[in-house]
C-alpha positions in Angstrom: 137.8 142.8 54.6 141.0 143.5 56.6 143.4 140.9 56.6 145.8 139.4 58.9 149.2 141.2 58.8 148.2 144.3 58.3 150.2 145.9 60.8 151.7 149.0 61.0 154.7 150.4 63.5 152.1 153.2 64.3 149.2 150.7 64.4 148.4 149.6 68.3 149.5 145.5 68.3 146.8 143.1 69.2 147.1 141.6 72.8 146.4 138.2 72.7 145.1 136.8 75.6 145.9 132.5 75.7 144.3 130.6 78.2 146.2 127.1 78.4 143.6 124.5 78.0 144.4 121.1 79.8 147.7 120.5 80.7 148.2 117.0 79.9 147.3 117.8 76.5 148.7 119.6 73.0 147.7 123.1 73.8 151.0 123.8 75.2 153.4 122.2 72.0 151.1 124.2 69.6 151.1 127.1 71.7 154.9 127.3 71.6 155.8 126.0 68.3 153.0 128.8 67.1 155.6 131.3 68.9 158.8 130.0 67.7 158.4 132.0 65.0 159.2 135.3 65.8 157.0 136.8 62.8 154.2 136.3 64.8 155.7 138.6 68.1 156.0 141.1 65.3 152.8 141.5 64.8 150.7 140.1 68.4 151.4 140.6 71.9 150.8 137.1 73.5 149.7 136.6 76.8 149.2 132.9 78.3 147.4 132.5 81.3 149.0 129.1 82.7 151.8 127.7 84.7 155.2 128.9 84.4 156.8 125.2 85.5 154.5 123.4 83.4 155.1 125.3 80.5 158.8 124.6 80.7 158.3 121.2 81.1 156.4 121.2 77.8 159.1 123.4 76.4 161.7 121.0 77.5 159.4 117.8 76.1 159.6 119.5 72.5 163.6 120.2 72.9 162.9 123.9 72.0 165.9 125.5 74.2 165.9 128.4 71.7 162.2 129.6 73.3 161.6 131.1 76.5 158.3 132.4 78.0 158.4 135.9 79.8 157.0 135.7 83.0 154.9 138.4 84.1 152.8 139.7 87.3 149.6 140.1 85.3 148.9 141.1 81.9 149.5 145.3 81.9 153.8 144.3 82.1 153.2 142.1 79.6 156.5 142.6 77.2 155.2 143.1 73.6 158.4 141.5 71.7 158.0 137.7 73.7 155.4 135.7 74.7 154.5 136.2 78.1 153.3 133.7 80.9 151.1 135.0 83.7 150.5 132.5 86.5 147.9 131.2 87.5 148.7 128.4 90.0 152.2 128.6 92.2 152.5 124.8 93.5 153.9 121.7 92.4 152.0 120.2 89.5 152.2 116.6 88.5 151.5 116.6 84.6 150.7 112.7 83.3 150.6 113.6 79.4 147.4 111.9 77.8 145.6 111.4 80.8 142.6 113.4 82.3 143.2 114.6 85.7 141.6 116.3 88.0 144.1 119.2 89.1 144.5 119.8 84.9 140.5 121.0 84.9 141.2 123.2 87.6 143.9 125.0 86.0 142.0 124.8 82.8 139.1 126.5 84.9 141.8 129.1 86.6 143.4 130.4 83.1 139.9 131.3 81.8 139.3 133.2 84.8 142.3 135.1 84.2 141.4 136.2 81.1 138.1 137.0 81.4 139.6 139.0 84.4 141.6 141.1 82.3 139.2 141.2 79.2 137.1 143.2 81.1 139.9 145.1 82.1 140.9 146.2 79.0 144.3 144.3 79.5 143.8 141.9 76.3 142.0 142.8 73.6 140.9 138.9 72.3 140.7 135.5 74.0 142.4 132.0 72.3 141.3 129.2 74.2 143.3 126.3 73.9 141.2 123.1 73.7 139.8 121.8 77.4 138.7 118.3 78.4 135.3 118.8 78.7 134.7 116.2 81.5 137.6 116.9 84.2 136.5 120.9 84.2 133.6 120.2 85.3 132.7 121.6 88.8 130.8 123.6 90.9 131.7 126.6 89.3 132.1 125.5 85.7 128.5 123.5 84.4 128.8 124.2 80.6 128.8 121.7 77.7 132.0 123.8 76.4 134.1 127.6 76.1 131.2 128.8 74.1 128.3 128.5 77.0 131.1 129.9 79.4 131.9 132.8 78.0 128.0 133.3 77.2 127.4 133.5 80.7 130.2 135.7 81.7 129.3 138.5 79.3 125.0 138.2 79.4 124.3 136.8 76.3 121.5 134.3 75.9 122.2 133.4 72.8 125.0 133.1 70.9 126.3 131.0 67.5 129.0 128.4 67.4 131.4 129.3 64.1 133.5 127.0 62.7 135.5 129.2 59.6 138.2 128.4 57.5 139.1 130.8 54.4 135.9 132.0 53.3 134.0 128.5 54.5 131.8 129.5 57.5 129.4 126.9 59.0 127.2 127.2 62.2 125.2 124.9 64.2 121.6 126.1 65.8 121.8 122.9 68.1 125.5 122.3 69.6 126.5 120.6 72.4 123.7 118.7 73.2 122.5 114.2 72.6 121.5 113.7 69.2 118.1 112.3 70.2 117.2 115.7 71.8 118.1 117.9 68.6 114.1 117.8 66.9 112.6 118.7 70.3 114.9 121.5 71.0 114.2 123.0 67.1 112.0 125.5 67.0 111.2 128.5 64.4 112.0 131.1 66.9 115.3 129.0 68.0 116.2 128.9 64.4 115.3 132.6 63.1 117.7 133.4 66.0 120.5 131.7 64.4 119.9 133.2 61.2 120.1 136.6 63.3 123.4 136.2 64.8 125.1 134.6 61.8 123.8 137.4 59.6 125.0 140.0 62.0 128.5 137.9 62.3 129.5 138.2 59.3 128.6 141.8 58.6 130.3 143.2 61.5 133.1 140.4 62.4 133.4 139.8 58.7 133.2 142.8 57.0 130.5 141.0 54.3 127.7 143.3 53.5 124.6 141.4 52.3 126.0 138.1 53.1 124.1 134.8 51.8 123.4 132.2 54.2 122.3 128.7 53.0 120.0 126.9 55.8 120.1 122.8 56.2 117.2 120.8 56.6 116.9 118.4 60.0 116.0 115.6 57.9 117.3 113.1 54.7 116.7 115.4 51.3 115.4 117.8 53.5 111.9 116.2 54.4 111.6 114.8 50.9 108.2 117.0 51.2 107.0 115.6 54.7 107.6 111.9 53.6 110.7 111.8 55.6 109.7 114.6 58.5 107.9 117.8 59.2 110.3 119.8 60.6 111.1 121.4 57.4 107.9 122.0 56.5 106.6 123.2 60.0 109.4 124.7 61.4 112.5 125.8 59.3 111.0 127.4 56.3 108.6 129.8 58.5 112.0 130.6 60.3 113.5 131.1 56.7 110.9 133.5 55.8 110.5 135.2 58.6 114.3 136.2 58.2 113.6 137.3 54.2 110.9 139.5 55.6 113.2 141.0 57.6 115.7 141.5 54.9 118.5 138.8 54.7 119.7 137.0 52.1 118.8 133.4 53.7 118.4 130.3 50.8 116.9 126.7 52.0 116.4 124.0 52.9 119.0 122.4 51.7 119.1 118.2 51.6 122.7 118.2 53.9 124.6 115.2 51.9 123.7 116.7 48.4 124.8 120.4 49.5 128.1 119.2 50.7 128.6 116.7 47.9 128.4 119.6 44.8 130.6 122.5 44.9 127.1 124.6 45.5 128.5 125.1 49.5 131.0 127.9 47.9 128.1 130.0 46.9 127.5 130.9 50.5 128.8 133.5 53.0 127.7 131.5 55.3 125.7 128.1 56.1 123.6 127.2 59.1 123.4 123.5 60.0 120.9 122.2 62.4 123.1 120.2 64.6 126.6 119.3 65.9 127.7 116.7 63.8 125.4 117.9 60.8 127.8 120.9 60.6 131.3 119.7 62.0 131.8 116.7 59.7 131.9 118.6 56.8 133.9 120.8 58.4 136.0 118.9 60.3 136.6 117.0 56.8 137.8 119.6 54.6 139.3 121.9 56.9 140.6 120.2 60.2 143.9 121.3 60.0 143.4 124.7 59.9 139.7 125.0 61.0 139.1 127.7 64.0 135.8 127.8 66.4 134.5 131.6 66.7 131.9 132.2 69.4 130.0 134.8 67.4 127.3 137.0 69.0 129.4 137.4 71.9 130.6 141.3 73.0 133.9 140.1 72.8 135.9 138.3 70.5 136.9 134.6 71.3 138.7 132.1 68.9 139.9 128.3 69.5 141.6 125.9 67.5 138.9 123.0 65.7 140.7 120.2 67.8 140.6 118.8 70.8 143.8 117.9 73.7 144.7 115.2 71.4 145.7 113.0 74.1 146.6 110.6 72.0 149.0 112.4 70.4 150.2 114.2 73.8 154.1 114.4 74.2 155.0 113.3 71.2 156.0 116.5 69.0 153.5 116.0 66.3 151.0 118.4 66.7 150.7 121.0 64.1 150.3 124.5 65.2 148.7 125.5 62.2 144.6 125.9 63.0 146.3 127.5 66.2 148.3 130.1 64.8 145.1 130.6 62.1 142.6 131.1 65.8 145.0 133.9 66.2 144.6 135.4 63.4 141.1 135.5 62.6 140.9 137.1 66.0 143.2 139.6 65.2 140.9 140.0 62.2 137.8 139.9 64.2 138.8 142.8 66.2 139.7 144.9 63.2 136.6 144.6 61.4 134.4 145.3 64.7 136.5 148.4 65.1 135.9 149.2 61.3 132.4 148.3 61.5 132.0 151.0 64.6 133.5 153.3 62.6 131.8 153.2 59.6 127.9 153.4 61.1 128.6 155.5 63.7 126.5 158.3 63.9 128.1 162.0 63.0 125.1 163.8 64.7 126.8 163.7 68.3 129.9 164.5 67.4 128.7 167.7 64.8 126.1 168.8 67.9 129.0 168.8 70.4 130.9 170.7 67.5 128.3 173.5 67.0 128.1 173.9 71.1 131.5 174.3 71.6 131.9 176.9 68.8 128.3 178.5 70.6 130.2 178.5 73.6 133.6 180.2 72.2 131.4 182.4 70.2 129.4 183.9 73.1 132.9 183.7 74.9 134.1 186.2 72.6 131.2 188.6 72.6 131.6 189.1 76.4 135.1 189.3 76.4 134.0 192.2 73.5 131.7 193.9 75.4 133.7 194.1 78.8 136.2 195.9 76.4 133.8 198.4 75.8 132.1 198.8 79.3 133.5 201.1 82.3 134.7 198.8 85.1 132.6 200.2 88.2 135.7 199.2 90.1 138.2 201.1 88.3 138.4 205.2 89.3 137.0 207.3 86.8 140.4 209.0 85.0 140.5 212.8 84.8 
């Protein structure tokens, strides 16, 4: 698996595209205390999508003189030794620091815009969302429970798999944004062998894991207890477990979720699949929140975000740590190396040795012509005496 930091003066720098999350919140102090160490320009080339004014204001909140932002058109002059700042709103903004306003969703809205602008434009080559307030974005043009539907939408993907990774702890949710009392009648086998799919796939390709071993959850206390407790397992998850062993994985399960979590037996796995939000994130959340990272896999791109929220509690106050920020960045970086190893590695050589043989087809019958002309009278030429 490649790791962060593995970066060469020959080797191309990642571009880091940063959308800025809400305003009023922490994404801006951990965004900037992530950059204040310059290590980090050494090896990324940031891009925020954000507000040159309001990022100075945060700046000047955190009494971090010593750090400017480099503002920038769009992302192609981005300067790869600072962090830059593209723009995405020109007018006065009034910022009220742990507070949800409106005008801080619709700049939330505008920097992911941006980015997914420029994505697709081969300007950035990853996304780090900064967290959003998942209420004041909402509009007319932004309906999602979250980034992960979002971006879903913007690149054609039906499905996808909410990540949540730390070190070599990777746990995924089948059901994620959605009321709790909803969460059996949305399961289904199909639903669930999906999952399975894309977390497989993830960390094959994104993490460079061949053969990785995925532990499944059951919906229910101790798993069903055999049907005693609920049928789902019985009638749903295990025909989705075996369906995915016929196709080859590696996929262990049910597993009773509070015994699981309370052994050591979670380290086993590559991976583990939970069946709903909270199922999944408090574990997580509990032994990893402050350097936790959400990965939207099964997306064609690669997008990352810090496991918290805008903290607006915490708003203003310098007390944010940067570190599950500065780790988003990383495993994207990472991401985006593996994918480009994984490309390279299954690729297939037949192409590439075809176009090989024609072109030497075509130089060789290049040369025989070239021969015979040699050899034959020109009609044009007078005959010498």
């Amino acid at each position: 698996m490649i790791k962060s930091g593995d970066n060469s003066p020959k080797e191309h720098k990642i571009r880091v595209g940063i959308t800025h999350g809400d305003l009023n919140g922490i994404g801006y102090e951990v965004i900037i205390k992530t950059f204040l160490d310059h290590r980090m320009l050494e090896q990324f080339t940031p891009i925020i999508y954000g507000v040159s004014k309001v990022a100075s204001y945060h700046r000047k909140t955190l009494k971090a003189g010593e750090f400017n932002f480099n503002l920038v058109r769009n992302a192609g002059l981005a300067n790869p030794k600072r962090a830059n700042i593209v723009n995405c709103y020109y007018n006065e903004v009034k910022i009220d620091l742990g507070k949800t306003t409106e005008i801080a969703g619709e700049l939330a809205y505008a920097a992911l815009e941006y980015a997914v602008r420029d994505i697709k434009s081969n300007l950035i080559d990853v996304i780090v969302t900064a967290p959003i307030n998942k209420q004041n974005i909402q509009s007319e043009k932004f309906s999602f429970p979250g980034h992960s539907e979002y971006f879903a939408r913007h690149f054609g993907i039906e499905d996808h798999l909410m990540l949540m990774v730390c070190d070599e702890f990777r746990i995924g949710v089948v059901t994620g944004h959605i009321p709790l009392k909803d969460v059996p009648e949305k399961l289904n086998t199909d639903l669930i062998q999906g999952k399975i799919r894309i977390m497989n796939d993830s960390l094959e390709k994104d993490f460079a894991i061949p053969k990785p071993k995925i532990a499944v959850l059951g919906l229910n206390p101790h798993a069903g207890d055999g049907g005693l407790l609920g049928s789902e397992e019985d009638e749903i998850i295990i025909p989705a477990i075996e369906k995915a062993r016929d196709m080859g994985m590696l996929i262990y399960g049910p597993y009773p979720a509070d015994g699981f979590f309370a052994g050591e037996s979670f380290h086993k796995f590559d991976g583990i699949l939970a069946m709903y939000h909270d199922q999944g994130l408090i574990p997580f959340k509990a032994m990893a929140f402050d350097r936790g990272v959400n990965f939207t896999a099964g997306l064609s791109i690669v997008r990352t975000s810090p496991a918290h929220g805008t903290a607006f509690n915490i708003a203003g106050k310098n007390v944010a740590s940067p570190a599950s920020f500065r780790e988003a960045i990383y495993l994207a970086e990472t991401i985006f190396k593996n994918r480009k190893m994984y490309e390279e590695l299954t690729a297939n050589p037949l192409p590439n040795f075809l176009k090989e043989f024609d072109n030497s087809q075509n130089a060789k019958e290049k040369a025989e012509k070239a021969e015979k002309a040699v050899d034959e009278p020109n009609p044009d030429q007078p005959e010498q005496k």
